[in-house]
C-alpha positions as CSV (number, residue, x, y, z in Angstrom):
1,X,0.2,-31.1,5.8
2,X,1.9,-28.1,4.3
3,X,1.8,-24.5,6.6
4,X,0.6,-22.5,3.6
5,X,1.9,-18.9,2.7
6,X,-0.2,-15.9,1.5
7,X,1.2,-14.3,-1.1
8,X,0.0,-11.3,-1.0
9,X,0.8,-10.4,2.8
10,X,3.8,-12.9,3.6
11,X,1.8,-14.3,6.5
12,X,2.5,-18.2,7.2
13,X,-1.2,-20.4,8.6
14,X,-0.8,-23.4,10.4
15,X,-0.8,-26.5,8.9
16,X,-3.8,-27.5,7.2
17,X,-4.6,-30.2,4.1
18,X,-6.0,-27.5,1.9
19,X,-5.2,-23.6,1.2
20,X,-7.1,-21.5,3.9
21,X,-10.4,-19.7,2.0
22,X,-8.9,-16.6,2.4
23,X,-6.1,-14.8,4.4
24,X,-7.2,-13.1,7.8
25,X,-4.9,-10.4,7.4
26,X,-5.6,-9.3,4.1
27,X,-9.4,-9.0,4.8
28,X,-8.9,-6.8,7.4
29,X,-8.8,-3.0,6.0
30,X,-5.2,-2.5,7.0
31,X,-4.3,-4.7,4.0
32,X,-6.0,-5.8,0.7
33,X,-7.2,-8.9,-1.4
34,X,-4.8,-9.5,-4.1
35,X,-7.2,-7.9,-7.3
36,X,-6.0,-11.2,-8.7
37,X,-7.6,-13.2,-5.8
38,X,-6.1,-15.0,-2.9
39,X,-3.4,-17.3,-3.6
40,X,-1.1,-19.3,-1.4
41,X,2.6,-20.8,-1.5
42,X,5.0,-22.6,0.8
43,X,8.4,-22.6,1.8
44,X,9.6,-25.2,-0.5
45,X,8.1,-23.8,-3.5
46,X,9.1,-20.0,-2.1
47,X,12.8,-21.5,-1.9
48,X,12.5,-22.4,-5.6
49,X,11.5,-18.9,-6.8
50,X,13.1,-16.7,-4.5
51,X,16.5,-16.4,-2.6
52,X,17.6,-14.2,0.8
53,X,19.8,-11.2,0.3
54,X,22.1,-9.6,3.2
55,X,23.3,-5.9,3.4
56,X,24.9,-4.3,5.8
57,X,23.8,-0.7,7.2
58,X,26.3,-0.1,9.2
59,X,28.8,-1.5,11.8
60,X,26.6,-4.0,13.9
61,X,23.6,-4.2,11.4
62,X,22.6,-6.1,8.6
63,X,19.5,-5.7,6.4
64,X,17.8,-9.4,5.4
65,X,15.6,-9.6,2.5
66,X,14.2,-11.2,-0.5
67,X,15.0,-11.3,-4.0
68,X,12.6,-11.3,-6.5
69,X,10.2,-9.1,-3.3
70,X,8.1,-10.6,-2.1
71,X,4.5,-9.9,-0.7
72,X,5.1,-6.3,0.8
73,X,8.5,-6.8,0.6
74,X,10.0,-5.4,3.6
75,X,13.4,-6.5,4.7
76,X,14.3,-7.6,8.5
77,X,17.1,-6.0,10.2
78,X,19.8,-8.4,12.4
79,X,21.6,-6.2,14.8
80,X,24.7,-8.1,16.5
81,X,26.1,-8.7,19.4
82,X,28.5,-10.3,21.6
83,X,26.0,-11.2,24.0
84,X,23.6,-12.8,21.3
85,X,22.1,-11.1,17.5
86,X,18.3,-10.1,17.4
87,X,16.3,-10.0,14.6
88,X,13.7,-7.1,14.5
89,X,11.0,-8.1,12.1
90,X,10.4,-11.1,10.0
91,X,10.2,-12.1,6.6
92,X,8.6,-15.2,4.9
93,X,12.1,-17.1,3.4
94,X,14.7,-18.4,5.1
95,X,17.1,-20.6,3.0
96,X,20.0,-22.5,3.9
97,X,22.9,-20.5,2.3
98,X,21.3,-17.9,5.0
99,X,21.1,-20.2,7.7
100,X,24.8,-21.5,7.6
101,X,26.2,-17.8,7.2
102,X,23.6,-16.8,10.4
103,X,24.8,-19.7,12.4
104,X,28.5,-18.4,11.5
105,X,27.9,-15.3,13.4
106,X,26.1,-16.6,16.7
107,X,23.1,-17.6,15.1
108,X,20.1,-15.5,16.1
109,X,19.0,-15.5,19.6
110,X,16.1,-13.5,19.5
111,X,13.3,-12.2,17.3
112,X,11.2,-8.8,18.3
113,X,8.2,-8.0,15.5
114,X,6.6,-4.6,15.4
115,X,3.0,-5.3,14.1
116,X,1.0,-8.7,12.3
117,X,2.0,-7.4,8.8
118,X,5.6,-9.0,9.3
119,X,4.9,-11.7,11.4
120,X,5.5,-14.0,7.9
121,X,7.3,-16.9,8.7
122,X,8.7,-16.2,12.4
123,X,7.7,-19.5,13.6
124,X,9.9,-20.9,11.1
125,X,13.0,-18.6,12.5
126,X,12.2,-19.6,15.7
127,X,12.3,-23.4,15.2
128,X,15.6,-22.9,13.0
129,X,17.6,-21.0,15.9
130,X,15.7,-22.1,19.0
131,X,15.1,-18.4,19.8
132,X,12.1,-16.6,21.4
133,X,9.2,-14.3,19.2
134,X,8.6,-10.9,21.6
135,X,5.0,-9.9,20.2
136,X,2.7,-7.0,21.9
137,X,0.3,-8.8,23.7
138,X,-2.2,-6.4,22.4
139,X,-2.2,-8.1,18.9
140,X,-2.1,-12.1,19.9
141,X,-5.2,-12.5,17.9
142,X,-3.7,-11.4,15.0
143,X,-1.1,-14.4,15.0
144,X,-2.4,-17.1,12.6
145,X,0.8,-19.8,13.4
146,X,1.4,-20.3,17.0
147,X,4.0,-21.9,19.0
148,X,6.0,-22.3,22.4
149,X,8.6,-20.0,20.7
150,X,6.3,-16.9,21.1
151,X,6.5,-14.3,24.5
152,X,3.9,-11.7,24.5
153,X,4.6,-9.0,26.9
154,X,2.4,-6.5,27.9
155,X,2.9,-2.7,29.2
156,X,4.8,0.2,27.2
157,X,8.3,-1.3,27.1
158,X,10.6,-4.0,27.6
159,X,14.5,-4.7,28.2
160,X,15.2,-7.8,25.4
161,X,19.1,-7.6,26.4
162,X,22.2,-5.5,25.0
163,X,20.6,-2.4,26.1
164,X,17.8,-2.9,23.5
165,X,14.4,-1.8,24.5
166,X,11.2,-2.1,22.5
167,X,8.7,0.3,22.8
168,X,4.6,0.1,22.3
169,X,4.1,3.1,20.2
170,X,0.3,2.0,19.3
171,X,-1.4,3.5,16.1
172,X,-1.1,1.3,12.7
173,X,-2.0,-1.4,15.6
174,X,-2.7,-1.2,19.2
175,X,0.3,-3.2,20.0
176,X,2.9,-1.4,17.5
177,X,6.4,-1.3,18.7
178,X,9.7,0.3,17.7
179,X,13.1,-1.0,18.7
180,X,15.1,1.3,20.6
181,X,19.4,0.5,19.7
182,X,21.4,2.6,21.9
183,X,24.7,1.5,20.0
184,X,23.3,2.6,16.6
185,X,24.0,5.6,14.7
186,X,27.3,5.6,15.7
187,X,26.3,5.3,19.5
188,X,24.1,8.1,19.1
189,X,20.9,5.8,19.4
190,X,18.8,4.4,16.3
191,X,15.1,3.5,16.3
192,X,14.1,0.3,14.3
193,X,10.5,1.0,13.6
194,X,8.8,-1.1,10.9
195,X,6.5,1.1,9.8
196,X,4.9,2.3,12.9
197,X,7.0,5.3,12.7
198,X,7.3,5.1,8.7
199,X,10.0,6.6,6.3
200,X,8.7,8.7,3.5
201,X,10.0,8.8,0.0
202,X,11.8,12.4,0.8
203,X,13.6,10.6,3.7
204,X,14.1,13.9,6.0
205,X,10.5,13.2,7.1
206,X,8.3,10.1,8.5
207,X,4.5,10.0,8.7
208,X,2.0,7.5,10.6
209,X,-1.1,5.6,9.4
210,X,-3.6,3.2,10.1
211,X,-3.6,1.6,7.0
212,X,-1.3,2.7,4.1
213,X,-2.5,1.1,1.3
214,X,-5.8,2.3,1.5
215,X,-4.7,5.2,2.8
216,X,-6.8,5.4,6.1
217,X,-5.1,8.3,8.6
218,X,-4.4,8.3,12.4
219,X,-5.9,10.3,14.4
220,X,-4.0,13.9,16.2
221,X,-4.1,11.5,19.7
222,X,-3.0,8.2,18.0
223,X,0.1,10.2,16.7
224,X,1.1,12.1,19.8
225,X,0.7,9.2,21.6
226,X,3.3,7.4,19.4
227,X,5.9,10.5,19.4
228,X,5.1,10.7,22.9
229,X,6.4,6.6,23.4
230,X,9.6,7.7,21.8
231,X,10.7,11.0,23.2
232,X,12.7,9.4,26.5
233,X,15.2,7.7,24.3
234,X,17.7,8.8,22.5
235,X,18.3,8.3,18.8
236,X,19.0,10.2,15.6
237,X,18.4,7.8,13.2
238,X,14.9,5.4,12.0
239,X,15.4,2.3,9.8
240,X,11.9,2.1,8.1
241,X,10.8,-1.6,7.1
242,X,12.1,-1.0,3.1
243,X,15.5,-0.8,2.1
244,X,17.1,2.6,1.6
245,X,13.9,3.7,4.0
246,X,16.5,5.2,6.3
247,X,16.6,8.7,8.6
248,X,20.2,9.3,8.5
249,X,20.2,11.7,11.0
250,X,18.4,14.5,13.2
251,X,15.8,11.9,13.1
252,X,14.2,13.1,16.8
253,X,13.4,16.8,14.6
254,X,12.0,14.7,11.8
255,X,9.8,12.8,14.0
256,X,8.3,16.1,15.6
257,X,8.4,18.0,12.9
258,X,6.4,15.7,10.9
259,X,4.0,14.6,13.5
260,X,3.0,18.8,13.5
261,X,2.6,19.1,10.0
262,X,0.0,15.7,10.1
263,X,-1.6,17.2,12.5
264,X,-1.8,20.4,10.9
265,X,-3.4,18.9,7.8
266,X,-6.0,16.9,9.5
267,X,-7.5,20.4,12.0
268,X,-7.5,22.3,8.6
């Protein structure tokens, strides 16, 4: 029995003989039904179509994605390290050409996720490196493969090793996390943050939603509440969930500044 794969949101089901009716994470109204209707895939047949791409970001960090994109088409981030490489959120192919250049590195030995959107093939990535999956414990029902490889951890933070922290921020789900890397930005602190904290086309600025692409807001406390997660760590930099979604710098203003001015336009 094959674990099928939903197109349209990356997310991988456990095994079953036939394609699930419908995908449990597009219903929801954070995400969509394709308008062409729900369709599934699988790993083989996504290894046939599509191949991972690697880019570095800078010294210690490598964007991982997919070429054609795929399903929302974010990318994962791989930040290494002597004492073991994380992975901060997933995506739904992992071919071998990756695998053996991974394993050539240290392999992964970790896997932190920031919300259900990109949990995608995790399970997969767990099994390949014989890692653990950090998910918020707040959003365990939104996990449609399980396995011994998952930790959920509950509270606001928690240490995963090499100084890197990840932080519950809340608001696009209740158990939305950021990544905290001290070493980044030229050791002057980077936030990995999915789209929890998201990068906007005009990359000086970041906004915050509930759902974004039907365009349902946060509300004034669900975004202080996620500046308010962030504002004991350092950083001046955010790598969004896209590539080239990037805060370069002064990234603690942008954060601020832009949580006022969504503020500001929902009290008018």
């Amino acid at each position: 029995m094959p674990h099928y794969i939903c197109t349209n949101c990356g997310t991988q089901f456990a095994k079953t003989d036939q394609p699930p009716q419908e995908c449990t994470i597009c219903k929801e109204e954070r995400e969509f039904v394709a308008w062409g209707g729900q369709n599934w895939t699988t790993a083989d047949k996504l290894a046939q179509s599509h191949r991972n791409v690697i880019r570095m970001e800078e010294n210690g960090l490598y964007g991982i994605g997919m070429e054609p994109s795929f399903a929302i088409g974010q990318r994962g981030l791989l930040i290494t390290h002597s004492e073991g490489n994380v992975l901060w959120d997933c995506i739904s192919l992992l071919d071998n050409s990756l695998v053996e250049m991974l394993k050539g590195i240290g392999g992964v030995s970790a896997i932190a996720i920031s919300h259900p959107h990109y949990y995608t093939c995790m399970i997969e990535w767990a099994e390949t490196f014989d890692c653990p999956v950090f998910l918020h414990h707040a959003d365990r029902k939104w996990v449609m493969r399980s396995g011994p490889a998952i930790e959920f951890w509950e509270g606001d933070t928690k240490s995963i090793g090499s100084g890197l922290t990840l932080i519950r921020c809340g608001g696009h789900f209740e158990g939305g996390t950021v990544l905290h890397w001290p070493e980044g930005a030229c050791g002057k602190g980077a936030l990995l943050s999915g789209d929890i904290i998201h990068v906007v086309q005009d990359r000086r600025w970041v906004s915050f939603m509930y759902s974004y692409p039907n365009l349902i807001p946060l509300s004034p406390a669900k975004v202080r509440q996620i500046v308010d997660s962030v504002a004991p760590f350092e950083y001046d930099r955010i790598y969004g969930a896209w590539w080239g979604k990037t805060v370069a710098n002064n990234a603690r203003a942008a954060v601020d500044r832009s949580a006022e001015r969504y503020i500001q336009h929902l009290q008018e």
